[in-house]
PDB file of the backbone (N, CA, C, O) and the ligand in Angstrom, with CONECT records:
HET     ZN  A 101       1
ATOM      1  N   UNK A   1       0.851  -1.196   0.000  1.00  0.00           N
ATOM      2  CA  UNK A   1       0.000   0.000   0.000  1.00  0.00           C
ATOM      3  C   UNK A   1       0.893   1.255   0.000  1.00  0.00           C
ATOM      4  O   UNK A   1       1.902   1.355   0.698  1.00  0.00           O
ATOM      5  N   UNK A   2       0.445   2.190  -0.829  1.00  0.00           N
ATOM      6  CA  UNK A   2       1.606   3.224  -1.228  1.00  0.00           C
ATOM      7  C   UNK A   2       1.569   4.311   0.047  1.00  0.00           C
ATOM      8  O   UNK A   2       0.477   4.809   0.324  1.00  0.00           O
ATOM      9  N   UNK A   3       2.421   4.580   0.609  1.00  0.00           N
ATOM     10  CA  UNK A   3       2.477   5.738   1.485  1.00  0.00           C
ATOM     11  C   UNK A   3       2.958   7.142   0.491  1.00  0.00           C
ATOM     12  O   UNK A   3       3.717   7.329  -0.459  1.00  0.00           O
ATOM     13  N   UNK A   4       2.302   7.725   1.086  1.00  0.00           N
ATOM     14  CA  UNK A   4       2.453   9.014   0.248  1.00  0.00           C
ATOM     15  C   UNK A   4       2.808  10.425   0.912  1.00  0.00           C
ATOM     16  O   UNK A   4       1.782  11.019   1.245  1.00  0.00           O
ATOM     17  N   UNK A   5       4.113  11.190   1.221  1.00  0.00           N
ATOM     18  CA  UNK A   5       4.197  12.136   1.782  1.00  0.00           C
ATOM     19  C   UNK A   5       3.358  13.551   1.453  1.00  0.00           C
ATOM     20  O   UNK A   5       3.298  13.867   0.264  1.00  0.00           O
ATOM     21  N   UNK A   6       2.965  14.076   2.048  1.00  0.00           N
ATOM     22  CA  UNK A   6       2.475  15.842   1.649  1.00  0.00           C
ATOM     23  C   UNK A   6       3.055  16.756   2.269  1.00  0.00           C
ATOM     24  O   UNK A   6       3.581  16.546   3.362  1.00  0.00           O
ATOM     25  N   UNK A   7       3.059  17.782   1.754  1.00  0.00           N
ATOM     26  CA  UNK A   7       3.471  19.012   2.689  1.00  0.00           C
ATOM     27  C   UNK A   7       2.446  20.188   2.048  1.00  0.00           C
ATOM     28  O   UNK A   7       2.357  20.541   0.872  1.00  0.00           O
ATOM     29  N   UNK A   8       1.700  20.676   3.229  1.00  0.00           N
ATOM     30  CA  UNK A   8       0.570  21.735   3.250  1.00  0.00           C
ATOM     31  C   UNK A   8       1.267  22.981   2.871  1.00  0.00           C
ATOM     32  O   UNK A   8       2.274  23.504   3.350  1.00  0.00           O
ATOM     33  N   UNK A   9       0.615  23.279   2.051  1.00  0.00           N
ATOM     34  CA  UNK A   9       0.985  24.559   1.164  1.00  0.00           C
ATOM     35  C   UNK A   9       0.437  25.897   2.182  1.00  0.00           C
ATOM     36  O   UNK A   9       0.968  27.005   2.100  1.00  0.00           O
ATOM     37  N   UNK A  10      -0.918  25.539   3.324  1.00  0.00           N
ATOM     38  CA  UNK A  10      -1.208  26.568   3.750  1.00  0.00           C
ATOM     39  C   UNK A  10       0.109  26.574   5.422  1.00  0.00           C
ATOM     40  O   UNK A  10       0.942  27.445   5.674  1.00  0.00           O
ATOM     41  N   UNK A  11      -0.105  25.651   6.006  1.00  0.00           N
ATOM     42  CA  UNK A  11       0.943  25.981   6.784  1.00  0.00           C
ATOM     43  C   UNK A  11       2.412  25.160   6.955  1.00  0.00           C
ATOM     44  O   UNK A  11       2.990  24.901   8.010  1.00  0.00           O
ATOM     45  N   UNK A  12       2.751  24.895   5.828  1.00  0.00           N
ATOM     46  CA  UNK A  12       4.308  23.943   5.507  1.00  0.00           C
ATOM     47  C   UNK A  12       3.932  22.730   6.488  1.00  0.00           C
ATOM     48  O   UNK A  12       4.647  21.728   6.522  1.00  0.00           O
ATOM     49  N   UNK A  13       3.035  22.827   7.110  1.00  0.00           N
ATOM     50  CA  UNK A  13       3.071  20.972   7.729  1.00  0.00           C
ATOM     51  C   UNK A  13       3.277  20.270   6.639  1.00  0.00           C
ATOM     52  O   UNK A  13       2.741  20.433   5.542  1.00  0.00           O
ATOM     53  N   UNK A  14       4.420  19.127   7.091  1.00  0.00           N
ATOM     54  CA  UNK A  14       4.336  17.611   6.307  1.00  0.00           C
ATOM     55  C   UNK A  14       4.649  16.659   6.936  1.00  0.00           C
ATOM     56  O   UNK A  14       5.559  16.455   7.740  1.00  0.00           O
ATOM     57  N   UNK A  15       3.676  15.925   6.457  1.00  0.00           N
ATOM     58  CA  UNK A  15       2.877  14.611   6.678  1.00  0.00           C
ATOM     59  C   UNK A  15       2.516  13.482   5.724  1.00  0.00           C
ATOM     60  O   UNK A  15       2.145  13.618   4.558  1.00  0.00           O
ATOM     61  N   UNK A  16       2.723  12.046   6.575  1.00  0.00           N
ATOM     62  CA  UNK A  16       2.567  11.062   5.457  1.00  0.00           C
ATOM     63  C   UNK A  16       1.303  10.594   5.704  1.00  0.00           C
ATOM     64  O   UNK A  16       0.728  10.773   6.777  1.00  0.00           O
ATOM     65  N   UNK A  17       0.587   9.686   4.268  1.00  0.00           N
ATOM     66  CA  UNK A  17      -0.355   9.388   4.532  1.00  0.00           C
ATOM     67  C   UNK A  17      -0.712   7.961   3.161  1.00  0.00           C
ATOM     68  O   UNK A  17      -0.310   7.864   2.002  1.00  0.00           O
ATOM     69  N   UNK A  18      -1.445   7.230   3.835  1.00  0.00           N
ATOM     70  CA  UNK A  18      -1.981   6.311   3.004  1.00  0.00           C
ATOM     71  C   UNK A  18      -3.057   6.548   2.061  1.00  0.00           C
ATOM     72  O   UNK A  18      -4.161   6.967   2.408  1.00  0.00           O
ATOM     73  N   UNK A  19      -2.715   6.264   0.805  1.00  0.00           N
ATOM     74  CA  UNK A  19      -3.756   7.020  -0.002  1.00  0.00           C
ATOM     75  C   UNK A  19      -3.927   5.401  -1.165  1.00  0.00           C
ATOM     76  O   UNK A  19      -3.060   4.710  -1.699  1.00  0.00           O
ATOM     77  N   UNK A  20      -5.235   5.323  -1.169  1.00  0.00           N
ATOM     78  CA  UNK A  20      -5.458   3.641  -1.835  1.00  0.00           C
ATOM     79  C   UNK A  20      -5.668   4.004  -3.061  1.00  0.00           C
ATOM     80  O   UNK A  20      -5.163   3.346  -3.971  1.00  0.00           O
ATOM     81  N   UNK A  21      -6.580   5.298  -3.366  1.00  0.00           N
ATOM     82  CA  UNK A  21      -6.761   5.642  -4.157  1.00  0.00           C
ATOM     83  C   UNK A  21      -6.581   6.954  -5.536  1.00  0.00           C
ATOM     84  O   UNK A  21      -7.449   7.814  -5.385  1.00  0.00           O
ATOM     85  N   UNK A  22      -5.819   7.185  -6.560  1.00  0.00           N
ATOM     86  CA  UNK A  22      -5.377   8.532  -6.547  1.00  0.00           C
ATOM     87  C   UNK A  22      -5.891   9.835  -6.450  1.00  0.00           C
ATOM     88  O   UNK A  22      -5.195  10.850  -6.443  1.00  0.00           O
ATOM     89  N   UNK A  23      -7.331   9.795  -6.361  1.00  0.00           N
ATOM     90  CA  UNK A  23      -8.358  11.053  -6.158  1.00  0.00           C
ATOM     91  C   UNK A  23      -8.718  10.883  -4.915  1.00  0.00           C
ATOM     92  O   UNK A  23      -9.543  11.630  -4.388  1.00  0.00           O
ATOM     93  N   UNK A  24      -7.950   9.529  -4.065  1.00  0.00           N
ATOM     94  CA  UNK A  24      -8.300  10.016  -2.201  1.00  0.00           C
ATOM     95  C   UNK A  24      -7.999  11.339  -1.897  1.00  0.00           C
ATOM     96  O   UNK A  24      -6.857  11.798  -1.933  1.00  0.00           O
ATOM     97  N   UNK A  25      -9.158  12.060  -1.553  1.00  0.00           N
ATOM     98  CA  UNK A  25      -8.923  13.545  -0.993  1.00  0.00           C
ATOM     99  C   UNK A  25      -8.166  13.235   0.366  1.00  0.00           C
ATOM    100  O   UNK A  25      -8.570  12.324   1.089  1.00  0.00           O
ATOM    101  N   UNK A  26      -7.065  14.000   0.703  1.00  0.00           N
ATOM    102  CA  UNK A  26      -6.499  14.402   1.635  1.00  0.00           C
ATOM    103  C   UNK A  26      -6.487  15.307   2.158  1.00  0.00           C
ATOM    104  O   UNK A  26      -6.236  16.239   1.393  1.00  0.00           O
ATOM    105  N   UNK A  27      -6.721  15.777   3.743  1.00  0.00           N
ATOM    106  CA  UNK A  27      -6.176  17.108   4.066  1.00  0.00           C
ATOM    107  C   UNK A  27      -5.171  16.827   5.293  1.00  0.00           C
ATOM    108  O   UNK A  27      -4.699  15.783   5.744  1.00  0.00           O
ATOM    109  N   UNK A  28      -4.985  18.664   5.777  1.00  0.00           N
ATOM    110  CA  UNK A  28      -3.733  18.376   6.510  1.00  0.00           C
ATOM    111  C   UNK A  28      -4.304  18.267   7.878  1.00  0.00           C
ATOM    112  O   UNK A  28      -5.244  18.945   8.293  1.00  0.00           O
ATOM    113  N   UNK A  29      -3.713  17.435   8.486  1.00  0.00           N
ATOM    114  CA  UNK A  29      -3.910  17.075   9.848  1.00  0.00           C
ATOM    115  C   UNK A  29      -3.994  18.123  10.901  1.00  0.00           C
ATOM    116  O   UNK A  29      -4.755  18.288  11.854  1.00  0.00           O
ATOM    117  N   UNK A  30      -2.360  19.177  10.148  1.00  0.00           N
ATOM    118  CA  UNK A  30      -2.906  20.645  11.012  1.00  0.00           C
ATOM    119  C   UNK A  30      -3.620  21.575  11.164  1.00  0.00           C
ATOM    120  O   UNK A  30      -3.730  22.201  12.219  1.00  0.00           O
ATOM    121  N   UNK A  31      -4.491  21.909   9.632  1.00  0.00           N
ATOM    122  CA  UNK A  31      -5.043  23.214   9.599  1.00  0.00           C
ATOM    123  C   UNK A  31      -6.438  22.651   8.839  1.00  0.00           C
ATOM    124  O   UNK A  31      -7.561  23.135   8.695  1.00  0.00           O
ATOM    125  N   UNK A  32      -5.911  21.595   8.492  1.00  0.00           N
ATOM    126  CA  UNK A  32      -7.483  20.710   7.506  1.00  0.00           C
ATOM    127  C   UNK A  32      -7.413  21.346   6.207  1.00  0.00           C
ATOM    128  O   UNK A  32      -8.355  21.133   5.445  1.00  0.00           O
ATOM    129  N   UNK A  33      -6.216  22.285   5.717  1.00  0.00           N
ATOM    130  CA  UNK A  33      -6.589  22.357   4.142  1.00  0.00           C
ATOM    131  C   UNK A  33      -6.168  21.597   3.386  1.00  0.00           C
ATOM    132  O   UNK A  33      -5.420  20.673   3.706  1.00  0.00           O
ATOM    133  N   UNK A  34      -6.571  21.838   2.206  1.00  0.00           N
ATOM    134  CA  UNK A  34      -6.402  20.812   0.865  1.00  0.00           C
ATOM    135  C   UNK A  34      -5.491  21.692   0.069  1.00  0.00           C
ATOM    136  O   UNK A  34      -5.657  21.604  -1.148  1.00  0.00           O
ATOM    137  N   UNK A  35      -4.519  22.561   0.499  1.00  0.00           N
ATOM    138  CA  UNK A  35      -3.669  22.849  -0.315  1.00  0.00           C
ATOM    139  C   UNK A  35      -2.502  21.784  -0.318  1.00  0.00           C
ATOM    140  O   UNK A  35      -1.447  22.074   0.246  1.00  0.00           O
ATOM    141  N   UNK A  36      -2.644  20.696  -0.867  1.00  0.00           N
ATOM    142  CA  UNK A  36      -1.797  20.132  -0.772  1.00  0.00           C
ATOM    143  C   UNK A  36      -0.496  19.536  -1.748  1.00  0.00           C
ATOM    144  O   UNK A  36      -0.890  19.081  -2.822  1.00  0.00           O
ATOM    145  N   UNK A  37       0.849  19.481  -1.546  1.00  0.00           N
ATOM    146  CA  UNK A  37       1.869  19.369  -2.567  1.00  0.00           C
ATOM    147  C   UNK A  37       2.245  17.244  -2.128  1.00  0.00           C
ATOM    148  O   UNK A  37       2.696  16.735  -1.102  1.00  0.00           O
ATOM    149  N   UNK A  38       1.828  16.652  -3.340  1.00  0.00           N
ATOM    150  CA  UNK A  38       2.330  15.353  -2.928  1.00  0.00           C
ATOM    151  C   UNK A  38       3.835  15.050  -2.971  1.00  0.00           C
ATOM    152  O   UNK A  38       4.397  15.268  -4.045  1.00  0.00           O
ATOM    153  N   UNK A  39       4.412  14.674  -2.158  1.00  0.00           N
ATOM    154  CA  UNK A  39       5.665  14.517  -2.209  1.00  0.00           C
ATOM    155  C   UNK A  39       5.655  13.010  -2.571  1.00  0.00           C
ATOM    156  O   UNK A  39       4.639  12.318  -2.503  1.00  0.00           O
ATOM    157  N   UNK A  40       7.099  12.477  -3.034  1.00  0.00           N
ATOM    158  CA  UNK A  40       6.793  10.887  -3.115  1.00  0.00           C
ATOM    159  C   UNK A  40       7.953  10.708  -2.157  1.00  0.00           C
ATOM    160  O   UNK A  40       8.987  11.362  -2.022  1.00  0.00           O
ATOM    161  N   UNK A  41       7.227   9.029  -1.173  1.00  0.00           N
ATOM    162  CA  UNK A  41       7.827   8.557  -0.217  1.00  0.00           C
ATOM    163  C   UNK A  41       8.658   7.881  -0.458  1.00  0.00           C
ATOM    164  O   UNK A  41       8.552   7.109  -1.412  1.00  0.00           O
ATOM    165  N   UNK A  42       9.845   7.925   0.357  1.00  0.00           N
ATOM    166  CA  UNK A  42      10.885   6.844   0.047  1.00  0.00           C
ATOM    167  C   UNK A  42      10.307   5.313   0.392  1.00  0.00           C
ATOM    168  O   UNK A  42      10.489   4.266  -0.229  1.00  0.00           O
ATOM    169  N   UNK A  43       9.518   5.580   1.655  1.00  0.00           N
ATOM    170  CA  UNK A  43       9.207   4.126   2.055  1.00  0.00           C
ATOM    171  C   UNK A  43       8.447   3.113   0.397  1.00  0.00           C
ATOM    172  O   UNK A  43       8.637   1.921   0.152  1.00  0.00           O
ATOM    173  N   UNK A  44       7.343   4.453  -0.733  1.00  0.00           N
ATOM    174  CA  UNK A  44       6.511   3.794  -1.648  1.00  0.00           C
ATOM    175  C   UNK A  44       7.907   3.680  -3.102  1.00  0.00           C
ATOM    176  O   UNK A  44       7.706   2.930  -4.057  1.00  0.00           O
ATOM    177  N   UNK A  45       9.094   4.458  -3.012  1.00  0.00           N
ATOM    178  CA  UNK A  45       9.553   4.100  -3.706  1.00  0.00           C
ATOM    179  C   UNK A  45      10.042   2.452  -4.152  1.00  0.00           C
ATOM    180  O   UNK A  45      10.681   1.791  -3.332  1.00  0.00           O
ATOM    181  N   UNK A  46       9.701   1.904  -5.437  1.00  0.00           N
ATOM    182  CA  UNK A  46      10.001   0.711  -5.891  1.00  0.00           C
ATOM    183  C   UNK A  46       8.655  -0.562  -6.112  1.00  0.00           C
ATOM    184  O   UNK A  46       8.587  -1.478  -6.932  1.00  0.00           O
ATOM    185  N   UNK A  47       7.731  -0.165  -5.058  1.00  0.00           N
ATOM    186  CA  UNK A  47       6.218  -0.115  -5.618  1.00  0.00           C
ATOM    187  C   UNK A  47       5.863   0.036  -6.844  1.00  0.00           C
ATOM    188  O   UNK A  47       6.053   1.080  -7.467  1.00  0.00           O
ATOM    189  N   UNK A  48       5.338  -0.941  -7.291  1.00  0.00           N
ATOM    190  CA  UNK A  48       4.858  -0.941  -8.577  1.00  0.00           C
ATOM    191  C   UNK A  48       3.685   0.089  -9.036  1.00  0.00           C
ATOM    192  O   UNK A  48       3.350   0.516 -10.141  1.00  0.00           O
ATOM    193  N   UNK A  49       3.275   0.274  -7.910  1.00  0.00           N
ATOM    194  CA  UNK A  49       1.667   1.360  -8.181  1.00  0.00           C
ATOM    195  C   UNK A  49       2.686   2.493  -7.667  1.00  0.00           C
ATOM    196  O   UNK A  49       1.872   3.412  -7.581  1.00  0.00           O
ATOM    197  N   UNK A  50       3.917   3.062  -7.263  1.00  0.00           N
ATOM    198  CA  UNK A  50       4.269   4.624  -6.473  1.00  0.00           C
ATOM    199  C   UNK A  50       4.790   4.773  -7.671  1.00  0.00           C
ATOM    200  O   UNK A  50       5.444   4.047  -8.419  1.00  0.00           O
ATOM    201  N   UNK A  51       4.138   6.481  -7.743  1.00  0.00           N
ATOM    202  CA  UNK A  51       4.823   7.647  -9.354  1.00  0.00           C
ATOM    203  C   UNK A  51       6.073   7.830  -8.547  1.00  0.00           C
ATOM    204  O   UNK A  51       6.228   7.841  -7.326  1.00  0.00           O
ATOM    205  N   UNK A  52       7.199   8.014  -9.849  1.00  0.00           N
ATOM    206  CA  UNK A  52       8.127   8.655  -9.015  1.00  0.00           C
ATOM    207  C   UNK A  52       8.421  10.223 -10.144  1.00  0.00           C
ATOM    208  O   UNK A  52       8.202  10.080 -11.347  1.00  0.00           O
ATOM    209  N   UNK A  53       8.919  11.650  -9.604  1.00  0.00           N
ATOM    210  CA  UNK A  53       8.783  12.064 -10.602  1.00  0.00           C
ATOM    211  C   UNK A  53       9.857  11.817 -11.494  1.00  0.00           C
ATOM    212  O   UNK A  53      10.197  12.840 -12.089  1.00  0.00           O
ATOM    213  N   UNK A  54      10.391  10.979 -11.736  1.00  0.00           N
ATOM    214  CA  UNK A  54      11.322  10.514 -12.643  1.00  0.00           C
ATOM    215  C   UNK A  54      10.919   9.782 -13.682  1.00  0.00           C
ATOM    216  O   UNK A  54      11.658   9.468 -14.615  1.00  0.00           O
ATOM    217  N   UNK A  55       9.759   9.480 -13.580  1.00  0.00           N
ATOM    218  CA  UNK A  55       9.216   8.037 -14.671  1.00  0.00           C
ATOM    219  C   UNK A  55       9.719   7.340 -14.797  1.00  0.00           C
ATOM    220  O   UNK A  55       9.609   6.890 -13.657  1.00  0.00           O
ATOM    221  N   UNK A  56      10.273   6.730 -15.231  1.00  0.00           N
ATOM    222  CA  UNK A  56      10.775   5.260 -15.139  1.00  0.00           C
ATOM    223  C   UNK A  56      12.090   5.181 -15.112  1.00  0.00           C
ATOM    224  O   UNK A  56      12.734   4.210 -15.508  1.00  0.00           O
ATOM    225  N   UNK A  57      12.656   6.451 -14.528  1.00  0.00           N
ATOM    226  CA  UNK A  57      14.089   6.489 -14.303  1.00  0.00           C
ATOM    227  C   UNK A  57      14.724   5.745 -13.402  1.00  0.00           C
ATOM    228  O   UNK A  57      13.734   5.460 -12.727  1.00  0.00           O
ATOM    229  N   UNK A  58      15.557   5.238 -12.896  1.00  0.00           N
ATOM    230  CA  UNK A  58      16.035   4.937 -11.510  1.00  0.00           C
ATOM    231  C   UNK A  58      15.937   5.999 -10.320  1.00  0.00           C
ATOM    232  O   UNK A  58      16.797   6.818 -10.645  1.00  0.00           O
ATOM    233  N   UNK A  59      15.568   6.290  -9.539  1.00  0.00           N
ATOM    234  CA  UNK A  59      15.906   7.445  -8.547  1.00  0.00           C
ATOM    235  C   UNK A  59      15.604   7.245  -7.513  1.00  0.00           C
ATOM    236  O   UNK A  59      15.142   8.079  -6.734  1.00  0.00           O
ATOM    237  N   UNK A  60      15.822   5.998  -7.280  1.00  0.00           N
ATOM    238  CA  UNK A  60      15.055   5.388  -5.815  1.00  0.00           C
ATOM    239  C   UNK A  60      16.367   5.937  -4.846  1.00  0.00           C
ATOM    240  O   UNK A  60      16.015   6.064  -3.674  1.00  0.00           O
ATOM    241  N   UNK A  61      17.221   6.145  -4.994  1.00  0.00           N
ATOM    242  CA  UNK A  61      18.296   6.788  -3.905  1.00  0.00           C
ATOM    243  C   UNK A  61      17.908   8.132  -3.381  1.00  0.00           C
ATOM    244  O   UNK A  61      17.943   8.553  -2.225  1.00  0.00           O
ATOM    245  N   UNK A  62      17.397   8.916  -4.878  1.00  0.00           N
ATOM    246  CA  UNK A  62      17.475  10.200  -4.413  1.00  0.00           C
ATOM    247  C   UNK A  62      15.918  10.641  -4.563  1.00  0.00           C
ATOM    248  O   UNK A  62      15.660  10.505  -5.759  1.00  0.00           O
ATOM    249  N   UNK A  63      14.990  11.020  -4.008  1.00  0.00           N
ATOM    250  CA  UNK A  63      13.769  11.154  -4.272  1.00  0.00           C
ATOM    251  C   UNK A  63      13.457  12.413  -5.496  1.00  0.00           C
ATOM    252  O   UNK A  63      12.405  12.684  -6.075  1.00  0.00           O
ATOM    253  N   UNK A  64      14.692  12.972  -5.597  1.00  0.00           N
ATOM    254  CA  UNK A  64      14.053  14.597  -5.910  1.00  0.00           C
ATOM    255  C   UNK A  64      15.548  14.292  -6.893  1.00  0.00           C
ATOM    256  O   UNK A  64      16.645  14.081  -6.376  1.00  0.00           O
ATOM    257  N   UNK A  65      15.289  14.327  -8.419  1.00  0.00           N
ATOM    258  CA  UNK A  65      16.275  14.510  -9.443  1.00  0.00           C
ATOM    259  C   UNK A  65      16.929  15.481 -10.035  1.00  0.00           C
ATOM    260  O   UNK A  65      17.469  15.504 -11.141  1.00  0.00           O
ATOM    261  N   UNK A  66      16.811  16.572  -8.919  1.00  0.00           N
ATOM    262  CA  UNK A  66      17.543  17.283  -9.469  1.00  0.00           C
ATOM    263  C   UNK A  66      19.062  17.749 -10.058  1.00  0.00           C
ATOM    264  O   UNK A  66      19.539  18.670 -10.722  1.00  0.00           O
ATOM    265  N   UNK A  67      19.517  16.489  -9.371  1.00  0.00           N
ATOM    266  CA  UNK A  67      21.355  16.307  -9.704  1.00  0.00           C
ATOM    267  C   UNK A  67      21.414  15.877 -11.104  1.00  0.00           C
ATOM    268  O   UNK A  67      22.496  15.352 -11.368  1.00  0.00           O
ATOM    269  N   UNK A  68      20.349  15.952 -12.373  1.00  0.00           N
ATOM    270  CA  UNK A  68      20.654  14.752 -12.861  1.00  0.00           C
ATOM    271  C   UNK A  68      20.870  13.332 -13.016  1.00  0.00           C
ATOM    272  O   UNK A  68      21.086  12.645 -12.018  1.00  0.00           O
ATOM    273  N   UNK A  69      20.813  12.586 -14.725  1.00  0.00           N
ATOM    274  CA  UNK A  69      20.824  11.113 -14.214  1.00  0.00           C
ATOM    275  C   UNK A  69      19.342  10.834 -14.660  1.00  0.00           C
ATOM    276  O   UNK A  69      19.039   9.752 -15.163  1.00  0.00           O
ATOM    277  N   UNK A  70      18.793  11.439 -14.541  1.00  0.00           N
ATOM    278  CA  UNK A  70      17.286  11.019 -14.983  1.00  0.00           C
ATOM    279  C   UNK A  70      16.619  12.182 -15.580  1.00  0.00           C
ATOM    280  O   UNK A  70      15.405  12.057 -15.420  1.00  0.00           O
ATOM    281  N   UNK A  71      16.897  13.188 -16.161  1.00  0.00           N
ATOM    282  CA  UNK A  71      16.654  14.701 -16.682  1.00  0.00           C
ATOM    283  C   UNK A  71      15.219  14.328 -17.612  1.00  0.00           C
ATOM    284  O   UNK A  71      14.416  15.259 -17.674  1.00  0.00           O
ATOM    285  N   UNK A  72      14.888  13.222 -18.236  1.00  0.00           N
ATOM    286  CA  UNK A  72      13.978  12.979 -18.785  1.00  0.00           C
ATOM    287  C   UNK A  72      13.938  14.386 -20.012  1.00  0.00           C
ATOM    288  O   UNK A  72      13.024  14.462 -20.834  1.00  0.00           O
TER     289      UNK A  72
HETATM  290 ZN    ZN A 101      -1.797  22.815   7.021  1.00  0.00          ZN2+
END
């Protein structure tokens, strides 16, 4: 089951959360909004159902590609 990080756009809380479905509405635990930015979890990286934003790059080391290596 994919864990899925967020971080609330209204007050930078972040928080993980189980989401089964991809239009599971989420909000934030702190303030209850839905401004929300999905981060991807290391724990859902390699999951066959977790996006990574790399697409089908390798980047399971680094969550966030910005070093290059996967520039797509
Ligand atoms: Zn919040």
């Amino acid at each position: 089951m994919p864990i899925y990080e967020f971080r609330c756009e209204t007050c930078e809380h972040q928080f993980e959360s189980l989401v089964r479905k991809h239009d599971e509405s989420v909000a934030c635990p702190a303030c209850s909004g839905d401004q929300l930015k999905k981060l991807i979890s290391a724990h859902a990286v390699g999951s066959t159902t977790a996006e990574t934003p790399c697409g089908n790059a390798p980047c399971s080391p680094a969550p966030m590609c910005g070093g290059g290596g996967c520039g797509g």
